[in-house]
C-alpha positions in Angstrom: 0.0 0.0 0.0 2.7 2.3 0.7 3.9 1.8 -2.7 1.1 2.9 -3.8 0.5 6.1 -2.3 3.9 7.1 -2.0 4.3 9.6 -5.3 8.3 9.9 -4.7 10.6 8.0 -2.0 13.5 9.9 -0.4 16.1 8.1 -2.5 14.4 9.2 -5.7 14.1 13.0 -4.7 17.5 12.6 -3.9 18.1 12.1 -7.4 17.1 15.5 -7.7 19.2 17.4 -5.5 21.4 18.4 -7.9 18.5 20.1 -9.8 17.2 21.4 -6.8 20.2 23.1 -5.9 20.3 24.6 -9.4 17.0 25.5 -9.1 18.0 27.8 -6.1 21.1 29.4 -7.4 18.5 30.5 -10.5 16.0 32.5 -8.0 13.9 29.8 -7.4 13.0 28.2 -3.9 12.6 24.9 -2.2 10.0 24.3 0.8 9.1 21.5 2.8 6.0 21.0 5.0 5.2 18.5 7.1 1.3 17.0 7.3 0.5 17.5 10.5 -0.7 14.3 12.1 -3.0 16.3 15.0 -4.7 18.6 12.7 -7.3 18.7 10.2 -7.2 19.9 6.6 -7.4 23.8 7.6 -3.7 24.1 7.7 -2.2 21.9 4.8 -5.5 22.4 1.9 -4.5 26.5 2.5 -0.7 25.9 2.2 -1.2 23.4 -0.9 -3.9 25.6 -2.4 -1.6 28.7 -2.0 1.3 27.0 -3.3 -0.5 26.0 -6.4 -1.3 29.5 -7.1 2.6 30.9 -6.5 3.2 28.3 -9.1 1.4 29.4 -11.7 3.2 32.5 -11.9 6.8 31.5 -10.8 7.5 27.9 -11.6 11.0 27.6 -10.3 9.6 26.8 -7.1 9.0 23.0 -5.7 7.1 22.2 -2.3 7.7 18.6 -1.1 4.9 17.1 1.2 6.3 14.9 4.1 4.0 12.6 5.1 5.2 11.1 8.3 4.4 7.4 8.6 2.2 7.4 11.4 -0.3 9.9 9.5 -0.8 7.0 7.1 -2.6 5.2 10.1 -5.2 7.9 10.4 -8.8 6.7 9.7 -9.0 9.8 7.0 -5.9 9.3 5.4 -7.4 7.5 2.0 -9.7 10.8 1.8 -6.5 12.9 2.8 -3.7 11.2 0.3 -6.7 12.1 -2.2 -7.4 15.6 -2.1 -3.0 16.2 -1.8 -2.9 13.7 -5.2 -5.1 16.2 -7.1 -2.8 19.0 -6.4 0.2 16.9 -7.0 -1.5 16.0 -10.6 -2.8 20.0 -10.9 0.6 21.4 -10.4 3.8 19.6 -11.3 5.8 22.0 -8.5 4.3 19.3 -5.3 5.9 16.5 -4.7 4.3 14.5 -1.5 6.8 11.1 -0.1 6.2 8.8 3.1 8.5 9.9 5.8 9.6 5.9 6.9 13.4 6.7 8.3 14.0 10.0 9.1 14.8 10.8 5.4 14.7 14.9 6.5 17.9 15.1 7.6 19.3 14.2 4.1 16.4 16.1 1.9 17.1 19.3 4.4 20.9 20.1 2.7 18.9 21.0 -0.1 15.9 23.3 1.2 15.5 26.4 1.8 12.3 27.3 3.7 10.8 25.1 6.2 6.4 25.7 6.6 5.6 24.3 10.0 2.5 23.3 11.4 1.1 23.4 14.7 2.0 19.8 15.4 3.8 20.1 18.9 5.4 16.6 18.1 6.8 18.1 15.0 9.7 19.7 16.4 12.3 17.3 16.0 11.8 18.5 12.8 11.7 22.1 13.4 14.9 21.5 15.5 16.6 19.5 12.5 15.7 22.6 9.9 17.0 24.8 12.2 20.1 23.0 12.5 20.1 22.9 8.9 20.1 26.6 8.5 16.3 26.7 6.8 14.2 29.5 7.3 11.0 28.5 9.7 7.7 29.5 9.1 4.8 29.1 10.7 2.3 27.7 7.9 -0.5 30.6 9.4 2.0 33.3 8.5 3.3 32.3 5.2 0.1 31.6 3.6 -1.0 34.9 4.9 2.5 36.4 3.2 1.1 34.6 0.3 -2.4 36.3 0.1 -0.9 39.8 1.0 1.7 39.5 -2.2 1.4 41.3 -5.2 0.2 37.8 -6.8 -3.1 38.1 -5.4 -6.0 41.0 -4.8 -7.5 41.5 -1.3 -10.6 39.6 -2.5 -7.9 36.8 -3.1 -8.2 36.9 -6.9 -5.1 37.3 -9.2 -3.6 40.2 -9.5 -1.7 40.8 -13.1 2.4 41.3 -13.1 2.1 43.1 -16.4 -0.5 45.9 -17.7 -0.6 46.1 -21.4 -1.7 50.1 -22.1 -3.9 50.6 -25.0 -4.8 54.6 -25.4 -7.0 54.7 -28.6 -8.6 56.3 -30.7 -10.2 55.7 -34.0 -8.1 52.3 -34.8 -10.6 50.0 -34.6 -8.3 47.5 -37.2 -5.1 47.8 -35.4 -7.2 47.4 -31.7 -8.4 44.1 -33.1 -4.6 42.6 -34.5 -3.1 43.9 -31.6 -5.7 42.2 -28.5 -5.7 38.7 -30.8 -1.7 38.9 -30.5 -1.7 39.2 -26.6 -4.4 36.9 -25.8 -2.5 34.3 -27.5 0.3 34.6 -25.1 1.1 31.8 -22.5 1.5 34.7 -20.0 -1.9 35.8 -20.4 -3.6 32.8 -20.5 -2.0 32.3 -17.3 -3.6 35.4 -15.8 0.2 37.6 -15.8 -0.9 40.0 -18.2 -3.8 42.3 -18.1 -4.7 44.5 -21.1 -6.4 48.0 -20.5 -8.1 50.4 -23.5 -8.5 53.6 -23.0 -11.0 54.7 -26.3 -10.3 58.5 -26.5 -14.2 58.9 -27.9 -13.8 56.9 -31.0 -16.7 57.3 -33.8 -15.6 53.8 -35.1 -15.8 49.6 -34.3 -13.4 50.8 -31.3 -16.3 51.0 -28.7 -17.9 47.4 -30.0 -14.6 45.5 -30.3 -13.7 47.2 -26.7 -16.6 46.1 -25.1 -16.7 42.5 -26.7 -13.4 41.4 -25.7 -13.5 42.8 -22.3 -16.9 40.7 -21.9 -15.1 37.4 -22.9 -11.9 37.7 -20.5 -11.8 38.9 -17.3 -8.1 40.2 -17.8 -8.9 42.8 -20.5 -10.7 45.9 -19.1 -12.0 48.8 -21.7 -13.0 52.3 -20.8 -14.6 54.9 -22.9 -13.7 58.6 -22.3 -16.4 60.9 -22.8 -14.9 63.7 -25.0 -11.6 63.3 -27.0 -8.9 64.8 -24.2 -6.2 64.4 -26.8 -2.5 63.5 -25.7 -4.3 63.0 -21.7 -5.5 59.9 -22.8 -1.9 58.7 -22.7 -1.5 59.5 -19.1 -4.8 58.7 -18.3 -4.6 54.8 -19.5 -1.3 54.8 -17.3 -3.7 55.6 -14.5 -6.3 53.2 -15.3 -3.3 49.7 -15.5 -3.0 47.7 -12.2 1.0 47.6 -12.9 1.4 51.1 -14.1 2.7 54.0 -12.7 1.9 57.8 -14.5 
């Protein structure tokens, strides 16, 4: 059964380390968190959940699930090891093992941020990451670093790294080549990139093609100025972009 559930023994992410260390040295970051075996899902579904969504934007990161052997003997574990598998499937950066002999103290030359739980009998491995030189933190406050990062909005919606500008006005052709050529982009398909028209009172398609294409994707917002304000509109569409600055 272990077998089974076991998505990646220590030995095998060992074979990794090299990659993982490379992985660092290029920006990216390594974390480790430990299933608590006293708590429900509250802790590890938000930590997994925000994980997945720091992935989507920076995929040099990798979180490793430890599931210490003993958790395997809860009653809820099948319905536990199911919900982490569809993460592990959703995003490629979670890798989840079964903790059978103390296989931390190897994996730990190789991380660098340890998210504990409030497991009291967890701090041998607190104590081990310490030792290690990893950076603690408390799973609470690093979700909640998470969800106050420029990644996501207060309402806990994504937030775009990049605002495309768009101050318009009567280009109705070149509006439509240009939107088709962003929207086709991995980056904003992944939510990155948000794409903001300013129409500077257009007497053309601009209004119509505006409005359509901010009605089909969330990430493209239009706005229609009420009188032509000439070169303003430049400034103005700087205003109106999440990622702008006028």
């Amino acid at each position: 059964m272990k077998n089974d559930i076991n998505a990646g023994t220590a030995s095998r992410l060992l074979q990794f380390a090299d990659a993982m260390d490379a992985m660092k040295l290029a920006g990216g970051q390594i974390y480790y968190f430990v299933l608590d075996y006293d708590s429900d899902s509250s802790v590890w579904d938000k930590v997994l959940y925000a994980f997945e969504q720091m992935f989507s934007y920076l995929d040099t990161q990798l979180l490793i699930i430890d599931i210490p052997e003993k958790y395997t003997r809860r009653k809820d574990f099948e319905q536990v090891n199911a919900v982490i598998d569809r993460f592990c499937i959703k995003c490629q950066g979670i890798i989840k093992y079964v903790n059978e002999n103390g296989a931390e103290s190897t994996l730990f030359k190789h991380i660098g941020v340890y998210i504990s739980g409030n497991d009291v009998k967890l701090a041998p491995y607190i104590k081990k990451a310490k030792e290690s030189g990893i950076i603690i933190k408390k799973a609470s406050d690093w979700v909640k670093d998470f969800s106050d990062s420029p990644f996501l909005t207060k309402s806990g919606s994504r937030k775009p790294l990049i605002s495309i500008c768009i101050p318009t006005f009567n280009r109705a052709g070149c509006l439509i080549l240009t939107i088709e050529s962003i929207i086709k982009q991995n980056e904003f398909k992944r939510g990155l990139v948000e794409i903001v028209i300013s129409d500077n009172n257009s007497d053309d398609e601009t209004e119509k093609i505006g409005r359509f294409y901010a009605d089909q994707f969330s990430m493209i917002r239009y706005f229609r100025n009420d009188k032509n304000i000439l070169d303003g509109n430049f400034r103005l569409v700087l205003k109106r972009g999440s990622r702008c600055q006028s």
